[in-house]
C-alpha positions as CSV (number, residue, x, y, z in Angstrom):
1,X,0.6,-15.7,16.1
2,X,1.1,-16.1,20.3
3,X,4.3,-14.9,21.3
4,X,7.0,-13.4,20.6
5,X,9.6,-16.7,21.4
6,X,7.4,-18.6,19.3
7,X,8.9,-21.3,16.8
8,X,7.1,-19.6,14.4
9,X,9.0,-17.0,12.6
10,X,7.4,-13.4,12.2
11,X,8.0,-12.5,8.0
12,X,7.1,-14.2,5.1
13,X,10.2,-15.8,4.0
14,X,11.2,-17.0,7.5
15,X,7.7,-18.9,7.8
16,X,7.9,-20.6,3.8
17,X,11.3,-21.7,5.1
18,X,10.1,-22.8,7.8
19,X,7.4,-24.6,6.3
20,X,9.4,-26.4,3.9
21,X,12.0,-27.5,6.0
22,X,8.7,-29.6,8.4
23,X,7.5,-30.6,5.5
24,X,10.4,-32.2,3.6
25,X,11.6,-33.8,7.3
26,X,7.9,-35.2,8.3
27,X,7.2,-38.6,6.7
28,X,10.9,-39.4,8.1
29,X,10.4,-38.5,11.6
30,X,6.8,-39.2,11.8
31,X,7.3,-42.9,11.1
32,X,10.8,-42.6,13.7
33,X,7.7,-41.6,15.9
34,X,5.4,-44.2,15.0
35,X,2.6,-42.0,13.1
36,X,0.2,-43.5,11.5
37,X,0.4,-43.2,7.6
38,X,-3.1,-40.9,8.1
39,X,-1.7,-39.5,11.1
40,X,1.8,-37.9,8.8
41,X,-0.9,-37.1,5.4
42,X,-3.4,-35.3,7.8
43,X,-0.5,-33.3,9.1
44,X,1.1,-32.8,5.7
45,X,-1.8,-31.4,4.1
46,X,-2.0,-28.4,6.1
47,X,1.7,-27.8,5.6
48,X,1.2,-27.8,1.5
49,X,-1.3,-25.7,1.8
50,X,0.1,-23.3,4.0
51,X,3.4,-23.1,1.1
52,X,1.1,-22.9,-1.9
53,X,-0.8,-20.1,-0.3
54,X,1.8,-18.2,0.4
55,X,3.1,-19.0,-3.1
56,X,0.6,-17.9,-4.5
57,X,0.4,-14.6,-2.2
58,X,4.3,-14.2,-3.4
59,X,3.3,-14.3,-7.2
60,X,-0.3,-11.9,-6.9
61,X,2.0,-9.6,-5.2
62,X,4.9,-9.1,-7.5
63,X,2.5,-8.9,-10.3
64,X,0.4,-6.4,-8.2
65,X,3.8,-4.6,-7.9
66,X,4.6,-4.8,-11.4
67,X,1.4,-3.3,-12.2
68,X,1.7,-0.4,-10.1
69,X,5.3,0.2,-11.4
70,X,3.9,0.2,-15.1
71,X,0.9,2.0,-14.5
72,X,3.1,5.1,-13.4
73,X,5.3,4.6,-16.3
74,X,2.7,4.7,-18.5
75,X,0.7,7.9,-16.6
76,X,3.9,10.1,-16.5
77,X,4.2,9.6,-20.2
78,X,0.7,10.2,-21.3
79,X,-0.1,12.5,-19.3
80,X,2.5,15.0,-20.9
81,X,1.2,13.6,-24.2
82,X,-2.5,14.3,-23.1
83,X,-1.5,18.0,-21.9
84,X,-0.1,18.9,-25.1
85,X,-3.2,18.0,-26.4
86,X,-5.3,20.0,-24.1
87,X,-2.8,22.9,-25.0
88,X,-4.0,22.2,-28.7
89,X,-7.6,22.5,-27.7
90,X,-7.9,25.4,-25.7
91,X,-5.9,27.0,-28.0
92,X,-8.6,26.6,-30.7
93,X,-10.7,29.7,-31.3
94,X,-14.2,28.0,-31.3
95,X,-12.8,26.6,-27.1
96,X,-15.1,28.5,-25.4
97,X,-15.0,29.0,-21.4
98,X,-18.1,26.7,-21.0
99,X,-16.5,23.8,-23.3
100,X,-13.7,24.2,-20.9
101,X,-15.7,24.3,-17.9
102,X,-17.5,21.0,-19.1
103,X,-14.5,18.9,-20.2
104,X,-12.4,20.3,-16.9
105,X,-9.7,21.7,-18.2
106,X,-9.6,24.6,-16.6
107,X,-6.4,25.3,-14.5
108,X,-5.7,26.7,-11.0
109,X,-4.6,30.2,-12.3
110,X,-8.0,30.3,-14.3
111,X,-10.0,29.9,-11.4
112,X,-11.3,26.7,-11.3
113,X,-8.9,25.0,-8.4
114,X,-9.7,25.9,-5.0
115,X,-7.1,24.9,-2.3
116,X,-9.4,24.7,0.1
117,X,-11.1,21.9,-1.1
118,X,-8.4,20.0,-2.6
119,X,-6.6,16.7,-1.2
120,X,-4.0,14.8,-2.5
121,X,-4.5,11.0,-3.0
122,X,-3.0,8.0,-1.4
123,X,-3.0,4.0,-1.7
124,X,-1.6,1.9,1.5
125,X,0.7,-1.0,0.6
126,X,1.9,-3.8,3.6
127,X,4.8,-5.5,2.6
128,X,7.0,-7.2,5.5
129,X,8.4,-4.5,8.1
130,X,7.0,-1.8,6.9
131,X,3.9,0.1,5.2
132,X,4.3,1.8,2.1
133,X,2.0,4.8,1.1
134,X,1.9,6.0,-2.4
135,X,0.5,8.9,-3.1
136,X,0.2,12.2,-5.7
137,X,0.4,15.5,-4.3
138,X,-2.2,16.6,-6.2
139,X,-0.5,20.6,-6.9
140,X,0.5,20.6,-3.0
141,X,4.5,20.8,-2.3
142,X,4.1,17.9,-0.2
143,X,2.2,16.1,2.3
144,X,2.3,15.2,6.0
145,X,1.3,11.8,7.0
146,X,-0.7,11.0,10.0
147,X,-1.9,7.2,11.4
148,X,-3.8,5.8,13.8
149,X,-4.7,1.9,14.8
150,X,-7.7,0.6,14.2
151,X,-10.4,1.8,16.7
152,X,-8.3,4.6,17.7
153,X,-9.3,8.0,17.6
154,X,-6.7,10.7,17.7
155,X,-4.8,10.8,14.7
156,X,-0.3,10.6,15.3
157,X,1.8,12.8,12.9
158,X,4.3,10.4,11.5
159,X,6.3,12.7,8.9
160,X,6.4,15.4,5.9
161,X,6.9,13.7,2.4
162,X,7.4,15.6,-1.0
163,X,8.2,12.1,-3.0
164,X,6.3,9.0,-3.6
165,X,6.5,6.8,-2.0
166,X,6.6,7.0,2.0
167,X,7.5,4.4,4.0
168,X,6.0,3.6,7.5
169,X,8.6,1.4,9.2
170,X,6.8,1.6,12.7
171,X,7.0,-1.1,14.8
172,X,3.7,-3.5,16.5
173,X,2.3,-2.7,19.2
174,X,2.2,-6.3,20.1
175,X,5.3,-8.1,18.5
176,X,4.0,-10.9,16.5
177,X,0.3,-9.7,16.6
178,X,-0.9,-8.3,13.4
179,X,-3.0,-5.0,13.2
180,X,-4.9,-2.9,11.1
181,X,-3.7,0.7,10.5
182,X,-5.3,3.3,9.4
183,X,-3.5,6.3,7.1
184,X,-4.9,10.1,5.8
185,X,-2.4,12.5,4.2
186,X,-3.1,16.4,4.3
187,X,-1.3,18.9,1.6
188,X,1.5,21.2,2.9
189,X,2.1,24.0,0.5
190,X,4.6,26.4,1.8
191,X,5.3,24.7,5.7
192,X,1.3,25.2,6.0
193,X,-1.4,22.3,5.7
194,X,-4.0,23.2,3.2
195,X,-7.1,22.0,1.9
196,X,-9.0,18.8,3.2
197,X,-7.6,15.8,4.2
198,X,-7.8,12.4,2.1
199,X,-10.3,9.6,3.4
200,X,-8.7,7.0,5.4
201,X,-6.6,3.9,4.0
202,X,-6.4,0.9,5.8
203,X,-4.0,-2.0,5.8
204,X,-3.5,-5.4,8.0
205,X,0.2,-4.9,8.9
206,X,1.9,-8.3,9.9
207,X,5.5,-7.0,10.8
């Protein structure tokens, strides 16, 4: 996008709209303007498929969302199911240490979890004006957040979080010129970072 007065609009809804309204007003004004039929149909093409991309952007992403939303339904319930089972394992006298060891069901206070080398996990989400991270704190009381632009260096602190999801509402850089960011959380357990940080996320944030 060039600048920041552009006809253009910035977000996703503005632009469709945008498009739409060209579209549906073209053939009439581009014959009060004496196109040529080819002329109006060459121009016309790129406006349909500009709308049906971004209709189909609209529709991957709401079912992306939806899956998200019913993949955490689903892993809050069976993972309570599944620890009840666990229970129900190691409680059986022939659950020795090493079939514990191998299947990984060995808590923190049985020596198994070291906080040093523990990170929670994060996924990066752009949606218009903002960035959302969703993460899991992984047995940290929360996280802090940190970001940096593509081909940065130094990493910013953004904010402390101790509920899914976090919300990046920074602004561009460069109104109306998108960029990729770049995300890593670290676990906070009492007002002190702990363990390693998580690999970085990326995103292409639009505005």
């Amino acid at each position: 996008m060039s600048g920041h007065n552009d006809f253009y609009p910035r977000r996703d809804a503005e632009q469709v709209s945008w498009l739409k309204n060209f579209r549906a007003k073209l053939d009439g004004h581009g014959k009060t303007l004496g196109l040529a039929p080819a002329r109006i149909k060459e121009v016309a093409g790129r406006l349909d498929a500009l709308i049906d991309s971004f209709e189909q952007k609209d529709r991957a992403t709401a079912t992306y969302q939806a899956a998200v939303a019913a993949h955490e339904e689903l892993e809050v319930r069976l993972v309570a199911e599944l620890r009840a089972d666990i229970r129900e394992l190691k409680a059986n006298r022939l659950c020795s240490d090493a079939i514990k060891a191998d299947l990984q069901i060995v808590s923190s206070s049985e020596g198994s979890f070291r906080l040093a080398d523990a990170r929670p996990s994060v996924v990066a989400e752009a949606h218009p004006g903002f960035v959302r991270l969703r993460f899991k704190k992984l047995g940290f009381d929360g996280v802090n957040v940190y970001t940096r632009r593509h081909g940065e260096t130094a990493w910013r602190f953004l904010a402390r979080d101790t509920n899914s999801p976090y919300d990046d509402h920074s602004d561009l850089e460069k109104p109306g010129v998108p960029e990729v960011r770049e995300y890593r959380l670290v676990g906070v357990v009492k007002d002190h970072e702990q363990g390693q940080p998580t690999d970085a996320v990326s995103v292409t944030f639009t505005g």
